[in-house]
Phi, psi and omega in degrees: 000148169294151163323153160280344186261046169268162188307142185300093170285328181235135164229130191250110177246121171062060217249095175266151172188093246243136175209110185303141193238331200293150166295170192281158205296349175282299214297313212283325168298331163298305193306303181115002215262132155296173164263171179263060247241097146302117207279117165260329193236145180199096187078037183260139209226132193184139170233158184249121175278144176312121179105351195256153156259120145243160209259140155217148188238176194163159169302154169309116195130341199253341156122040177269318197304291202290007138331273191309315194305299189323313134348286177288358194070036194248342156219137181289110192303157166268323170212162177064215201203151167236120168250141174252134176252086168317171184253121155071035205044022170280173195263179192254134185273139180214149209220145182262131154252120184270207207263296201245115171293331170295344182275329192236069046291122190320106174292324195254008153248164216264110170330335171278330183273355188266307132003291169294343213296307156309009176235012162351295219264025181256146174308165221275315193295323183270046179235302212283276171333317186274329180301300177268038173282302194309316182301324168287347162303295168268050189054032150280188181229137180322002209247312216293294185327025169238012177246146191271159199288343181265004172307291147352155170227175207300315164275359141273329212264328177257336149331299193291296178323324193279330215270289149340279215306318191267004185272357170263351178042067176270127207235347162215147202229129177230122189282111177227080170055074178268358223230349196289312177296347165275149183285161182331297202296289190312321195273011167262346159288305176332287173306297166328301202294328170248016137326276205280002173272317179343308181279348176258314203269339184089002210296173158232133189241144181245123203249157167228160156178182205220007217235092190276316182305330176320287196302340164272338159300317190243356192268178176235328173231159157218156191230112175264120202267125154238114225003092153077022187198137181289136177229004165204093193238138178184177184307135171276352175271328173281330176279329158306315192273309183230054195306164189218348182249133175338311173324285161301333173270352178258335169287325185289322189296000163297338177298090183311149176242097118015321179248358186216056163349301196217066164270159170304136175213159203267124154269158198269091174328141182056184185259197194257142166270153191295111161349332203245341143261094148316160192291075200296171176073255184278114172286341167297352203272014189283338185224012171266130188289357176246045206252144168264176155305320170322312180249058123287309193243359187242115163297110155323128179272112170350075178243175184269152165218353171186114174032070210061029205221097181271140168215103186290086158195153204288334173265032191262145189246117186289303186293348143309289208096004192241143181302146191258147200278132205264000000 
């Protein structure tokens, strides 16, 4: 992996995204009912350096998908920015790999032609030559592009999406839970495959998943989300070693231990509460074990407490870094 401190490629500032929910406007008028404005993202701010993967988890609900939708410009933010910083003012080419490869790939065209569909404007032999070059990138073989997606199993059928992705000569890749659909075995190739293109090609991945071990493997920073708000981002081997917000700590323990099986673990209490009445003040605080008064009545804000590593919550003791006993 790259450094962390090489120039910044994606910078995300304040990053909100408001989605009207309300019935339709006769209904709300018979009902008497108002409308209804989902928060999914809400003031989240992170940057990715060029050459890095970060990662963000969370429960299902939490606004990580729409991060990314955000990103590729597939939804308009309602407030703050995303700037892509290009090298030498060029613009950053950028390409999505979803969960499930069958959906975004043309069952009646041939993997070589899904494949070429970014390279339109090269002549058909230096078309013909780069699918299968790419296609020996990510470990296929040059033949297979005259063959259809259902030829293929699953983790190859996303070999080939990765293999798209770079044929756009997409220099950031946003990863949206590309490893779920697959058995163990396929998403530990998967990953080794953009482990090792990431260190040849330079790539930068914006990774999403619910999978922390998925996620401990590849990342380089993480951002743990919880409804629509960031509540912990730092380096990822320190926040995996030494989580600081309740949250992340009640998450990791969801995480099997191998050398510890049948350790005592906190299970994470109550359900995610609805977007559209949110908790007021700390929204975890409803499920948390430190929770005071304070994260009743207050949001807490995103500050550093120890070395490069921000948390939002009232019951982080800054001069520790560690949640303080309530």
């Amino acid at each position: 992996m790259k450094q962390d401190n090489a120039a910044a490629l994606v910078e995300v500032t304040d990053l909100s995204k408001t989605f009207d929910v309300s019935a339709p406007f006769l209904q709300r008028v018979v009902t008497r009912a108002g409308r209804k404005l989902v928060r999914a993202v809400d003031g989240v701010s992170f940057s990715i350096p060029r050459g890095t993967t970060f990662s963000i988890v969370g429960e299902s609900g939490c606004g990580k998908s729409t991060i990314t939708r955000l990103i590729a410009g597939l939804e308009a933010p309602s407030e703050g920015r995303i700037d892509f910083v290009g090298q030498g003012g060029k613009p950053v080419h950028l390409q999505m790999v979803f969960q499930d490869p069958v959906g975004s790939l043309n069952p009646r065209w041939r993997i070589g032609r899904s494949i070429a569909e970014p390279m339109r404007h090269l002549p058909r032999a230096e078309r013909r030559a780069r699918v299968g070059a790419l296609l020996s990138t990510v470990g296929l073989a040059p033949g297979d592009g005259t063959k259809y997606p259902h030829e293929f199993s699953g983790g190859q059928r996303q070999r080939i999406s990765i293999a798209r992705a770079l044929a756009a000569e997409a220099e950031l890749l946003l990863l949206d839970e590309p490893t779920s659909a697959l058995d163990v075995s396929v998403q530990a190739q998967v990953l080794n495959l953009l482990k090792d293109l990431q260190q040849r090609l330079g790539l930068t991945y914006l990774f999403i998943s619910h999978n922390l071990s998925v996620v401990r493997f590849l990342t380089d920073r993480i951002g743990v989300m919880y409804l629509g708000r960031l509540v912990e981002e730092g380096p990822g081997r320190t926040v995996f070693d030494r989580p600081r917000h309740p949250y992340t700590q009640l998450l990791l323990e969801t995480i099997p231990d191998i050398e510890n099986p049948n350790r005592d673990r906190a299970p994470l209490a109550g359900d995610l509460p609805s977007p559209l009445n949110p908790p007021p003040g700390c929204a975890f605080h409803p499920r948390c074990p430190l929770a005071m008064e304070i994260c009743k009545r207050e949001r807490p804000e995103m500050r550093m407490v120890e070395s490069d590593v921000r948390v939002a919550c009232h019951a982080i003791d800054v001069g520790s870094g560690q949640p303080a006993q309530a």
